[in-house]
N, C-alpha and C positions, 0 to 999 in steps of 0.2 A: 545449434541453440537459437532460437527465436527471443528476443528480448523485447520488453514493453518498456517506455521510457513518458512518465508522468510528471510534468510539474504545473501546480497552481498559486497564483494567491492568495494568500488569505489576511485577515482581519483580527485575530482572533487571539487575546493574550494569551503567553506562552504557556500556564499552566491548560488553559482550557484546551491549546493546541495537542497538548499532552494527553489528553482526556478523550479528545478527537482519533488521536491521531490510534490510540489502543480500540476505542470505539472500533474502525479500518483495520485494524488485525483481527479484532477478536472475530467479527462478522465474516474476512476472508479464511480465517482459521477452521470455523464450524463451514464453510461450504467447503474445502478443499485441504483440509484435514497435515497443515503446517506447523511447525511450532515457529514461537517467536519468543525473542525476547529483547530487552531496552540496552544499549551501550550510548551512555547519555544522549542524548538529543536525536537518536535514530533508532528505526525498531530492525531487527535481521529478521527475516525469513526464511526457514529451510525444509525442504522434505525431496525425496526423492524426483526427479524431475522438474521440480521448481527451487527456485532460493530468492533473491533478493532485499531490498533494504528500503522503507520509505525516512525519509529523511525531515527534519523539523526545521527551517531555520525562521526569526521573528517573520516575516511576512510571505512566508512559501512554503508550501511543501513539496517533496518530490517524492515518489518512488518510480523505484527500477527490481524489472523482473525478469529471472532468467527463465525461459520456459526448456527446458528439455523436448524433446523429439515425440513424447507417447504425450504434449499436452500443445505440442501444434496446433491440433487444428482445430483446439478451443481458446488460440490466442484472442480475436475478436470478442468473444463470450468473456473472456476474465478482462481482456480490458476496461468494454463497457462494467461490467462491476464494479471495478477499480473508480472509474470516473465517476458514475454512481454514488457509490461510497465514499469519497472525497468530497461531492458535493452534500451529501446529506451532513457529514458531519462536520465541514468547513463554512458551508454554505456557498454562496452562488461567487465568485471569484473578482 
C-alpha cells in the first residue's frame, strides 16, 4: 500500500471549513468514484483500493490516503489533485 500524507493551514472558520472540506470529497468522489461520509470533524473515505480520512482541525487540515497496489502508479496524479483541491477550497496556506 502506497499512502499520501497531506496537511495545510488554513484560515477559514469552522463552519466554512466544513463546506470546504465536503467541497474536497465531493470533487475527489465524482473523479474516482468513493463514498464518504462525516464522523464529526473528519470525512472517511472508502472504495476498493483506496480509503482514507481528511481531517478538520481549527487552523489545519489534513488528509491521509491509502492507495492500494491497482492505484500505484497514479499516486502522483491523485496527489496533485488532492493539493489542488485543498488549495481551491482552503485557499493559498
Amino acid at each position: 500500500m502506497t499512502e499520501i500524507h497531506i496537511r495545510r493551514t488554513h484560515h477559514v472558520p469552522h463552519a466554512e471549513a466544513r463546506a470546504a472540506a465536503e467541497f474536497v470529497a465531493a470533487e475527489l468522489r465524482r473523479k474516482h468514484a468513493f463514498h464518504w461520509l462525516w464522523q464529526e470533524d473528519r470525512i472517511v473515505f472508502s472504495r476498493d483500493a483506496l480509503s482514507g480520512v481528511l481531517s478538520l482541525a481549527d487552523e489545519a487540515v489534513e488528509v491521509r490516503l491509502e492507495l492500494g497496489a491497482p492505484l500505484d502508479p497514479q499516486r502522483d496524479l491523485i496527489e496533485g489533485e488532492v493539493h489542488g483541491l485543498l488549495k481551491t477550497a482552503f485557499g493559498q496556506a
